[in-house]
Every structure is written in structure tokens, then in C-alpha cells.
C-alpha positions as CSV (number, residue, x, y, z in Angstrom):
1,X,-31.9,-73.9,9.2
2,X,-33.3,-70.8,7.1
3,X,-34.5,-69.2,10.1
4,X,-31.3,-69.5,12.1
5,X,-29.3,-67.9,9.2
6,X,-31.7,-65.1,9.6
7,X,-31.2,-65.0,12.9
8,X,-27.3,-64.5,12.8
9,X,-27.6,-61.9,10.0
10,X,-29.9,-59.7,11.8
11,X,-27.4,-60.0,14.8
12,X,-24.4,-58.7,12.6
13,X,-26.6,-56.1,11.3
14,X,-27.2,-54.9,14.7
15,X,-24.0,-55.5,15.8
16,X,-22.5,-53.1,12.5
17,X,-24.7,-50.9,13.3
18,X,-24.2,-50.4,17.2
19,X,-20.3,-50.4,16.1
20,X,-21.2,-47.9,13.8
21,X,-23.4,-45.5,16.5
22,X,-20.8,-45.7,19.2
23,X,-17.7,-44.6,16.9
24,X,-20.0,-41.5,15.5
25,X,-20.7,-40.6,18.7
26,X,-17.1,-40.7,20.5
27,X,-16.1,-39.4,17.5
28,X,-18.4,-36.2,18.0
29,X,-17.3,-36.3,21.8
30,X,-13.5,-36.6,20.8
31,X,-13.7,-33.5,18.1
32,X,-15.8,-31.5,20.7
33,X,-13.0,-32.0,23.5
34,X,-10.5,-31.1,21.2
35,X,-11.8,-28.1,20.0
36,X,-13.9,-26.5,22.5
37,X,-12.7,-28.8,25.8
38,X,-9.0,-28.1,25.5
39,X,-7.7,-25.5,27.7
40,X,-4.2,-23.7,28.3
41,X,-1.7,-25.1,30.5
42,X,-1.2,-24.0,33.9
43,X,0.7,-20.9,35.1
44,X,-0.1,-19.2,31.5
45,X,0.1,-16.0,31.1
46,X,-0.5,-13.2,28.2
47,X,0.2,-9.7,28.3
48,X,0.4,-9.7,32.5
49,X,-3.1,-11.2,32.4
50,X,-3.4,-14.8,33.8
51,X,-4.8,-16.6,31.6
52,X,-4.2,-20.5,33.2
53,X,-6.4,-23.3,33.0
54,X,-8.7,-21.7,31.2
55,X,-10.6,-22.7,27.8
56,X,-10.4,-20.8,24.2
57,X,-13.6,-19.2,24.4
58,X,-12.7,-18.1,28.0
59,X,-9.4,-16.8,27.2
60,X,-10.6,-15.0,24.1
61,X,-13.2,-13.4,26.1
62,X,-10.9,-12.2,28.9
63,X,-7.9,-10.9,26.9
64,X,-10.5,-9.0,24.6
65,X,-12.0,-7.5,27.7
66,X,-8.4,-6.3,29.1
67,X,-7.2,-5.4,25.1
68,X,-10.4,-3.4,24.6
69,X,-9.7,-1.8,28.2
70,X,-6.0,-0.4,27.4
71,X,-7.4,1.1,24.3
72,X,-9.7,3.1,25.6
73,X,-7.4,4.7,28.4
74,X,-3.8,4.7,27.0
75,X,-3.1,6.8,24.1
76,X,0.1,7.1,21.9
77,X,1.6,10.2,21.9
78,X,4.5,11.3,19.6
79,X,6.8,14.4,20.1
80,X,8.4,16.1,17.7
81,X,9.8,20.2,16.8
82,X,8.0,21.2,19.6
83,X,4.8,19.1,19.5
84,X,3.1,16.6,20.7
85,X,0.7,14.2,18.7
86,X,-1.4,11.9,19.6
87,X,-2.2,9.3,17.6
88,X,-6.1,7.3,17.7
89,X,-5.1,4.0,19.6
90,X,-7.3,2.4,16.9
91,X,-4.0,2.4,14.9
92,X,-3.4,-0.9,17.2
93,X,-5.3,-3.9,16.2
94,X,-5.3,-7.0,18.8
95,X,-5.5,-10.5,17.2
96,X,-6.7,-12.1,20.3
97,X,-7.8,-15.5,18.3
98,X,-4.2,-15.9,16.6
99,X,-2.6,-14.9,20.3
100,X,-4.6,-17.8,22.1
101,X,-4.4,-20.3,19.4
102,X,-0.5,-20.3,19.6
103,X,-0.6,-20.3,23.3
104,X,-2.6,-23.3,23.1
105,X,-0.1,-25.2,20.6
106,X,3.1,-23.6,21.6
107,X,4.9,-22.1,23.8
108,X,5.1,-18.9,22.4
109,X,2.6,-16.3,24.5
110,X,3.1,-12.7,22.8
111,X,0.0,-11.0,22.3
112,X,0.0,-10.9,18.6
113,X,-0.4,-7.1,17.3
114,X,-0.9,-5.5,14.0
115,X,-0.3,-1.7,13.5
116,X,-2.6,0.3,10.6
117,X,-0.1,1.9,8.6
118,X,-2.3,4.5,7.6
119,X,-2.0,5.9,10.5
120,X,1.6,6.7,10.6
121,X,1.9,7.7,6.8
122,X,-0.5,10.5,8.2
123,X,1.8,10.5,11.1
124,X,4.5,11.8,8.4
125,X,2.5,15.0,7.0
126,X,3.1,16.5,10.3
127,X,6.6,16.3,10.4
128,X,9.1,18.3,8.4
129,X,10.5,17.6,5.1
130,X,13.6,16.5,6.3
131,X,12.8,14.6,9.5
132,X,9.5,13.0,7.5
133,X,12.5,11.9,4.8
134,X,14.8,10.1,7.4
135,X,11.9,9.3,9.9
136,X,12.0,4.4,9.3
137,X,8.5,3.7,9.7
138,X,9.3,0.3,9.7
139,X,11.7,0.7,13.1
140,X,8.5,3.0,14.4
141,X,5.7,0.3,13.7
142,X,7.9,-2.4,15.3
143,X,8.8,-0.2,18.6
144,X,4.9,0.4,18.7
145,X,4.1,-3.7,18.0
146,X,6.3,-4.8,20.9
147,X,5.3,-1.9,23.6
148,X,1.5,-2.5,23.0
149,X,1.9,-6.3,23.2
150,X,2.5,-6.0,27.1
151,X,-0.3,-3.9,27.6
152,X,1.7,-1.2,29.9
153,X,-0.2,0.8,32.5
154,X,0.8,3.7,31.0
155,X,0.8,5.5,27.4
156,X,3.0,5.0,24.8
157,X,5.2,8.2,24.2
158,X,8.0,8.4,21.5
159,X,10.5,10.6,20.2
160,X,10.2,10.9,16.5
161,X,13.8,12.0,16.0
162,X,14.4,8.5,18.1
163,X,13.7,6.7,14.2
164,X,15.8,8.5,12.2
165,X,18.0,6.4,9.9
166,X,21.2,6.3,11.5
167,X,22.7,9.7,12.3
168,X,21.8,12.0,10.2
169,X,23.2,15.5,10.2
170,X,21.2,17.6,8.5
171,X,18.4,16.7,11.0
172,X,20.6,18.8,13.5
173,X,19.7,22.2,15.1
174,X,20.6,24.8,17.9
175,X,18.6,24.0,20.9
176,X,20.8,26.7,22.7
177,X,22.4,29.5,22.0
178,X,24.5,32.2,23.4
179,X,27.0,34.5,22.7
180,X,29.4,37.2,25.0
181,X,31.8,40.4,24.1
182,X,35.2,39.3,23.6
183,X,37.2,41.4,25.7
184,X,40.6,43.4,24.0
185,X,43.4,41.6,24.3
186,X,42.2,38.7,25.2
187,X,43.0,35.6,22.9
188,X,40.0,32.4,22.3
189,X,42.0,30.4,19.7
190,X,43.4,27.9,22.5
191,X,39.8,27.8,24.3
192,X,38.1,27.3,21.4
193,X,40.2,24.0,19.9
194,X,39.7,22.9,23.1
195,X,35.7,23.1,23.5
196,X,34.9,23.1,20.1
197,X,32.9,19.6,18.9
198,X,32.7,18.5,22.3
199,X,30.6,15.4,22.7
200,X,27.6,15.1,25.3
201,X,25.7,12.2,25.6
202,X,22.0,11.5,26.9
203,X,22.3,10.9,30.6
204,X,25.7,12.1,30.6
205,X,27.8,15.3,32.5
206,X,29.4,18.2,30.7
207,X,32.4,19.2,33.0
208,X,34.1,22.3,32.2
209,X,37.4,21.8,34.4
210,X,37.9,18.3,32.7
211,X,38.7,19.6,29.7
212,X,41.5,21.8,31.2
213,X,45.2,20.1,32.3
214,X,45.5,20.7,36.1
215,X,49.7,22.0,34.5
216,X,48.5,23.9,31.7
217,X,48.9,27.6,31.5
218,X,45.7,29.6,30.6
219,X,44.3,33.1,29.9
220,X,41.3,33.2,32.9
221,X,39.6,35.9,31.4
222,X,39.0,33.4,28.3
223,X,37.9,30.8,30.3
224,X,35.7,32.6,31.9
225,X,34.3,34.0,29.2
226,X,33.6,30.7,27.0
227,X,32.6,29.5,30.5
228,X,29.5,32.2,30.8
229,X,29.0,31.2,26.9
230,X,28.4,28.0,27.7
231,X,26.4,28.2,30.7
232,X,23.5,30.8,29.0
233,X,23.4,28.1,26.0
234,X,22.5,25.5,28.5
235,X,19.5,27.2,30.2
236,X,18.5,28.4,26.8
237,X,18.8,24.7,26.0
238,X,17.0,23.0,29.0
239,X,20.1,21.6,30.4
240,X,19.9,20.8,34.5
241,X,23.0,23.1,36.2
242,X,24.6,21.2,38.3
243,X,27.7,23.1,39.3
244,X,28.2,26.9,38.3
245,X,29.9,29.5,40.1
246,X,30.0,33.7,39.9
247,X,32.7,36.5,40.4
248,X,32.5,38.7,43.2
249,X,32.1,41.8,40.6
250,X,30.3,41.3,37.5
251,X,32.6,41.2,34.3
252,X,31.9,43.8,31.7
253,X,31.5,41.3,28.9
254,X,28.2,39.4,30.1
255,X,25.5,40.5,31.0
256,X,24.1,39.7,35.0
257,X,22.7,36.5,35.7
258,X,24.1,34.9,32.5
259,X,28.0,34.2,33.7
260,X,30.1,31.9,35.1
261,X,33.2,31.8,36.5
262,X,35.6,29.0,36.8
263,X,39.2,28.8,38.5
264,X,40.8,25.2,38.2
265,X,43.1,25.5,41.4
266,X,39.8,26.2,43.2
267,X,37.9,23.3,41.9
268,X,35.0,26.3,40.8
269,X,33.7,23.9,38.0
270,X,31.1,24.6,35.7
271,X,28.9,21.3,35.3
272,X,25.8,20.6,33.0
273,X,23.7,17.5,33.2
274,X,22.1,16.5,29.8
275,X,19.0,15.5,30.0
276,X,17.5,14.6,26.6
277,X,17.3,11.4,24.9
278,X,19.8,12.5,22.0
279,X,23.4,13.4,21.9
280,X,25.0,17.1,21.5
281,X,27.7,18.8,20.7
282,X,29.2,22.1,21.3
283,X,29.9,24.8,18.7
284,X,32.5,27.4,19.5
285,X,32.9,29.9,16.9
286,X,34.8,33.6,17.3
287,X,33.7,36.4,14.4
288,X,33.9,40.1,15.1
289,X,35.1,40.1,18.4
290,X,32.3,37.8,20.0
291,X,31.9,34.0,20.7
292,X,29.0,32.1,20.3
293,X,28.4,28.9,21.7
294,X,25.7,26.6,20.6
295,X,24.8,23.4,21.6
296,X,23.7,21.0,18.2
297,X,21.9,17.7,18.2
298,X,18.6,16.8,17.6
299,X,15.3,19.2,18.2
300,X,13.7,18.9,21.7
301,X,10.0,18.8,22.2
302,X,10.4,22.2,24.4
303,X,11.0,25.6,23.5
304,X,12.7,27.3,26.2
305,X,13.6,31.2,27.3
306,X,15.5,32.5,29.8
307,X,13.5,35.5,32.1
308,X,15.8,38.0,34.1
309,X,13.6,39.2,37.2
310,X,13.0,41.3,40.1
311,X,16.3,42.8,38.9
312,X,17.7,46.2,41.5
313,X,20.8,48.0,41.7
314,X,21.9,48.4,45.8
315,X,23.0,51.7,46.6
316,X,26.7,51.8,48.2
317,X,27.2,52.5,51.4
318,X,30.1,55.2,52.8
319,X,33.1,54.4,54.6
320,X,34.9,57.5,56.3
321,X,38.4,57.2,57.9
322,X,39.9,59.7,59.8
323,X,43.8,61.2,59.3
324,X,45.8,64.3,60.9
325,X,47.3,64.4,57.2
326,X,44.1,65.7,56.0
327,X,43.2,69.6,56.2
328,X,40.2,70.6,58.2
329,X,37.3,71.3,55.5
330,X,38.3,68.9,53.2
331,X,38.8,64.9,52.6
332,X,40.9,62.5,50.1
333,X,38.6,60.0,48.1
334,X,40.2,56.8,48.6
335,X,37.4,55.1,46.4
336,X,34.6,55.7,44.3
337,X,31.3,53.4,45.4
338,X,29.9,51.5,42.9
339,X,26.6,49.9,42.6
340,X,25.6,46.1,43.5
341,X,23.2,44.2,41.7
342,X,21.2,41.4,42.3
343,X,18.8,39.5,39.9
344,X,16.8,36.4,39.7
345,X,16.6,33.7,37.2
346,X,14.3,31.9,35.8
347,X,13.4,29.6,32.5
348,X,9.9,29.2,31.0
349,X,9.1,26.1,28.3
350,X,6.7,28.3,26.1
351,X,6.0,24.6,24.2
352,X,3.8,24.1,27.5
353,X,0.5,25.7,27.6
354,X,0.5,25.7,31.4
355,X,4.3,26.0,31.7
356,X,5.6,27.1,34.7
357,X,8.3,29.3,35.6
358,X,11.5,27.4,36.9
359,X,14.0,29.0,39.1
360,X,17.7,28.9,38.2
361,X,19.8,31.0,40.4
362,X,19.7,34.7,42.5
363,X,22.8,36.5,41.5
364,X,24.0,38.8,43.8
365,X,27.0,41.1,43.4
366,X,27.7,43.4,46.2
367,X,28.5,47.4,46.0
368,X,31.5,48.8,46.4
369,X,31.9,51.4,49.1
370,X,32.5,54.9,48.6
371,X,35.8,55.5,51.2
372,X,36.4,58.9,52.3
373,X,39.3,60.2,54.2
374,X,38.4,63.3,56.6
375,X,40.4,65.2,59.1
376,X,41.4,63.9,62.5
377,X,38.9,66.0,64.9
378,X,36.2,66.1,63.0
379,X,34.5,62.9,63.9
380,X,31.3,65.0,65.1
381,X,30.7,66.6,61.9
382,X,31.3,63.4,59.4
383,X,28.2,64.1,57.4
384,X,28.9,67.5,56.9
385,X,32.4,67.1,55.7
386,X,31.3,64.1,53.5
387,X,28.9,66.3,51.7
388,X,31.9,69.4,51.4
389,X,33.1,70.1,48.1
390,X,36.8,71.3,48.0
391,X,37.9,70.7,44.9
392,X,40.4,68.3,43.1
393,X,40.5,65.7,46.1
394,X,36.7,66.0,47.5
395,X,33.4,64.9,45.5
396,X,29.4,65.7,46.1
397,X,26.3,63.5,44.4
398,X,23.3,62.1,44.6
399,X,24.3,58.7,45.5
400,X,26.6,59.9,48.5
401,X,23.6,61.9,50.2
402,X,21.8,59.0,49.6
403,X,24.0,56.8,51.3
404,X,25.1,54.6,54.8
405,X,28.0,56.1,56.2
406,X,30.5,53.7,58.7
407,X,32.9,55.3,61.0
408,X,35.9,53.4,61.2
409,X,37.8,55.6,64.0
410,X,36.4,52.8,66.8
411,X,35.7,55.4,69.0
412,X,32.3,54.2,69.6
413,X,32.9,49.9,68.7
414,X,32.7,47.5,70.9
415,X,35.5,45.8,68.5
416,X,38.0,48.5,66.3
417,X,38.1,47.9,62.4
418,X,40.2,49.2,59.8
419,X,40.5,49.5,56.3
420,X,42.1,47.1,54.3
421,X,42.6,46.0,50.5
422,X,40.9,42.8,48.8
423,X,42.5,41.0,46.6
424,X,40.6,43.4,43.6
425,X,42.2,45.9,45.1
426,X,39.2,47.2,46.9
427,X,39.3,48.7,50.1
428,X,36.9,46.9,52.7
429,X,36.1,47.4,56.2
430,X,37.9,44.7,58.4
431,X,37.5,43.7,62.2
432,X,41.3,44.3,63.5
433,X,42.9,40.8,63.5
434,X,41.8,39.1,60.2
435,X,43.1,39.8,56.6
436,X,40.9,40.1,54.2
């Protein structure tokens, strides 16, 4: 009887403590599953890396491998007043760990970034008193959070003037700046309420004409001369020219390669394309018998000039026309010749070490020809007479030895021309049949 009750103790004993071995063990094989077995559901993925199926060491391995990897070929760059900074990457601190552990338990998959604000308050000393004062570093460090976290193929690049709080004014400068002779009697004041405080937008068009009414009575000579105002601030100001258009004789009041003309019954539009990230607005101010235009937003990164190149005058060439009104020995001058001009234009970002030049526009204004009426007869002898001096009605120089001489008699054409009177009021050779 003893021995059997010994029997079934040691049975229960054994029995306790298999129970006990067995639960210790799945208990160790549960825990181990858990922590280390688990892995992430299918079709996960973290910052474009694919990340599925895999376990937590694996996933923390891989997305350290690819975070490490961005760092050390992307860089953050910020532009400001000219410059360009870039800022150590190290400022960007991946929490892989966190990131992997909330895929795992939720279904949130952002790759979880922290920024070292150290780096931006030194960020700040580089910027001016006024932009450092309105610059939200808060706004800054969250833009930088949420572009890291994807893990672009490309750097990060930012505007600092892009984190200003709100609009600030007194952040504003001239990014362009030009101003032209007023002529005499000519009047700005309607131009100028016009033009003044007009709005630009990033991305958008400026369009001269649009601001005119197609009924409205103008002075042209004003528009035209806010119109080459406006078009030398753009170039100064980086603007891309879309539409501009020149006289056929250069105006007194700018100076070649810097005007524009515009006619609104000729759809001759003057068009500028803004391509900065700001806004800007046009300032159109008369003092002293000038206007100066400026365009006002927000500093660019560039620092741009206008060059005026491979600039020549072009001699003018002779026109002689023959009369039986004119005494032998001398000739009538019809009309002085005047000198053409042509220039080329070009614009330089001097913020660039290696900038390159970048062409604008050849502006070409023809001469006028000299026009000299000679005797009826004396066809043979044209040179001779052109270079005669007979007083009030005949003229000798330098420029008229020097130049082309065109017989208009037809003797010797296979098609006769005359002369004839443009528009300006400038007498032109013209094939018989068409007007000019």
C-alpha cells in the first residue's frame, strides 16, 4: 500500500515537472517567434525600397544600407543672396529601428527622420539680418523631414527666401533695373498708373499689350519708351524674352540693343516669362525727366549683367537720281545718309563661376542712304559730280567718298527702280510696281 502511494507521487512529480519543461520551452519558442521570427507583411515598402516578407534584423539591415547610401551621394544645398550652401547631410539622422518597428505593428511606413538643429541655427549666420529674422526654421526642418524620408535620387535644393514668414516686404529688392530719357513733350503719367505695381507670378507671363484697351487712345512714343524700360529690367533681371520687337530706326532715348517697341493694332507685344520661384512686381517711377523701372520681389540666387557686343556702325550707301531741272556741275541733296548699327546681346550670371555667356538678340538697324540729285546727261561722270562741291545745294565728306553709289536712271537694269518715300519719310530705292 506504502509503496504504491509512492509510486503515484513520483508519477505526478514527473508529470509536474514534464508540464512544467514543455511550457518553458514553447514559451521560449513563442517569445523567439515573436520577436525575432516575425516579419513584414507582403508588398511592404519603405522609402521606394521593398522591404516585403522580410524579418526586423533583415529589414533594419537593408534600409540602413540604402539610408547610409543616400547620405553619402546627395547633399542639401540651400540658395540664398547670391549663394549657395551646402549643408553636411549628417544634419539628417535615420531612425531605421523606430521606422521598421511601426511598419511591423501598423500600417504607417514613413521612414522616420530627425533633423540636427544645430545645423540650421548655423544655417542662419549666413544669411542676412533681415532674411535670418523672418527665415521659420520650423517650416525649413519639416520641408527637409519629409523630402529625406523618400530617399530622392537627387539632392535636396531650397530657396531660403521660400521660408520666410508670410510675405514680408522688407525682404524685397531690385533684381532688375533700368531706366530711359524721357523725351520733351512727351507725357508718362497715364503709362505709369497703368504699369505701376503690376503683379507677376512664378511661372506666369508678363504681357505688355494686355494692359492696354484695344479703344483706348495713347501717346506711342510713351509706350514705347516704358516698353524699352521694361524690357532692359527683365534681362538685367534673368527674365526669359518671349516676345519683343524693334523700330526700324533706333529712338534717341535708349540706347541700342536695350529697346522695344510695341504697336497694339500690330499685335508687336512685348512678353516676359518669369521664371523664379517668387512673385514680382513692377516699379514705375518718373523724376527728372527719366523713368525707371524695376522689377521688386524676392533676391535670386544669380547676379546677372547685360554685355553689348561685336557692336559696328554700317556706312550708308549713295543713291543718285538724274533730272534735266538740275544744272550741269552741280546736284540737289535730297537726303543726308545716316549710319546703321548692329549689335549683339548677351547676359552673363556672374553668381556662376563657370557662367556662360547667353545670347539675347542681334539688333540691326539699317543706314539711311545719302540721295543725290545730278543732271540729266551726266550719267558717265556720277562719281565725279557726287564728289563736286557747288555750294548751298551740293555737299563733300568722308563718308560719301567712302561710300556705294546706286544709279537709279535704269539705263543699265534688267528691272527700272525709282525713288520713293517710306512711311518715316525716307526716300528708298523701289523696283517700279510696288509701294513702299
Amino acid at each position: 500500500m506504502k509503496q504504491s502511494l509512492n509510486l503515484k507521487l513520483l508519477s505526478l512529480v514527473v508529470a509536474v515537472g514534464m508540464s512544467m519543461f514543455l511550457f518553458t520551452v514553447g514559451s521560449s519558442a513563442a517569445i523567439q517567434y515573436v520577436t525575432t521570427g516575425k516579419h513584414l507583411p507582403e508588398n511592404t515598402v519603405i522609402a521606394s525600397v521593398n522591404v516585403s516578407e522580410k524579418s526586423r534584423e533583415e529589414a533594419v539591415q537593408l534600409l540602413s544600407e540604402k539610408a547610409q547610401e543616400w547620405k553619402d551621394n546627395h547633399s542639401i544645398v540651400v540658395k540664398m543672396d547670391g549663394k549657395e550652401l551646402t549643408v553636411d547631410a549628417e544634419m539628417i539622422q535615420f531612425d531605421v529601428e523606430s521606422t521598421v518597428e511601426q511598419a511591423m505593428d501598423a500600417t504607417i511606413r514613413d521612414l522616420q527622420v530627425a533633423v540636427n538643429e544645430s545645423y540650421v541655427t548655423d544655417l542662419k549666420t549666413y544669411m542676412n539680418d533681415s532674411l535670418a529674422k523672418e527665415f521659420s526654421q520650423e517650416q525649413f526642418i519639416e520641408t527637409v523631414k519629409r523630402d529625406a524620408a523618400q530617399l530622392v535620387d537627387s539632392s535636396l535644393d531650397y530657396v531660403a527666401y521660400d521660408f520666410v514668414k508670410g510675405n514680408t516686404a522688407s525682404l524685397n529688392e531690385s533684381i532688375g533695373d533700368q531706366t530711359v530719357v524721357v523725351p520733351k513733350k512727351t507725357s508718362m503719367e497715364r503709362v505709369v498708373k497703368l504699369f505701376d505695381g503690376e503683379e507677376l507670378e512664378d511661372g506666369a507671363v508678363f504681357s505688355f499689350n494686355r494692359l492696354l484697351n484695344g479703344d483706348g487712345v495713347y501717346d506711342e512714343v510713351s509706350l514705347d519708351v516704358l516698353a524699352s524700360a521694361i524690357y532692359g529690367a527683365s534681362v538685367e533681371a534673368g527674365m526669359i524674352i518671349q516676345e519683343r520687337h524693334i523700330s526700324h530706326r533706333l529712338p534717341e532715348y535708349v540706347e541700342i540693343g536695350l529697346e522695344a517697341n510695341v504697336d497694339l493694332n500690330q499685335g508687336q507685344d512685348l512678353k516676359v516669362y518669369n521664371p523664379f520661384t517668387g512673385d514680382y512686381h513692377l516699379s514705375v517711377n518718373v523724376e527728372g525727366g527719366n523713368v525707371d523701372v524695376q522689377w521688386i520681389g524676392y533676391p535670386t540666387t544669380s547676379d546677372f549683367h547685360v554685355q553689348l557686343l561685336n557692336r559696328e556702325e554700317i556706312s550708308p550707301k549713295t543713291i543718285i537720281q538724274y533730272s534735266s531741272l538740275v544744272n550741269r556741275g552741280t546736284f540737289n541733296l535730297l537726303q543726308e545718309g545716316e549710319k546703321g548699327e548692329v549689335v549683339s546681346v548677351y547676359r552673363i550670371d556672374r553668381a556662376v563661376s563657370d557662367g556662360v555667356q547667353e545670347f539675347i538678340s542681334e539688333d540691326y538697324y539699317p543706314p539711311v542712304a545719302r540721295v543725290e540729285e545730278h543732271p540729266s546727261g551726266s550719267e558717265g561722270s556720277s562719281a565725279e559730280n557726287s564728289g563736286s562741291d557747288t555750294g548751298a545745294n551740293s555737299s563733300n565728306s568722308e563718308d560719301e567718298k567712302n561710300s556705294t553709289e546706286e544709279d537709279v536712271s535704269g539705263g543699265n537694269s534688267s528691272k527700272s527702280k525709282s525713288l520713293q518715300k517710306n512711311e518715316d519719310g525716307i526716300w528708298e530705292v523701289v523696283p517700279d510696281g510696288e509701294s513702299k
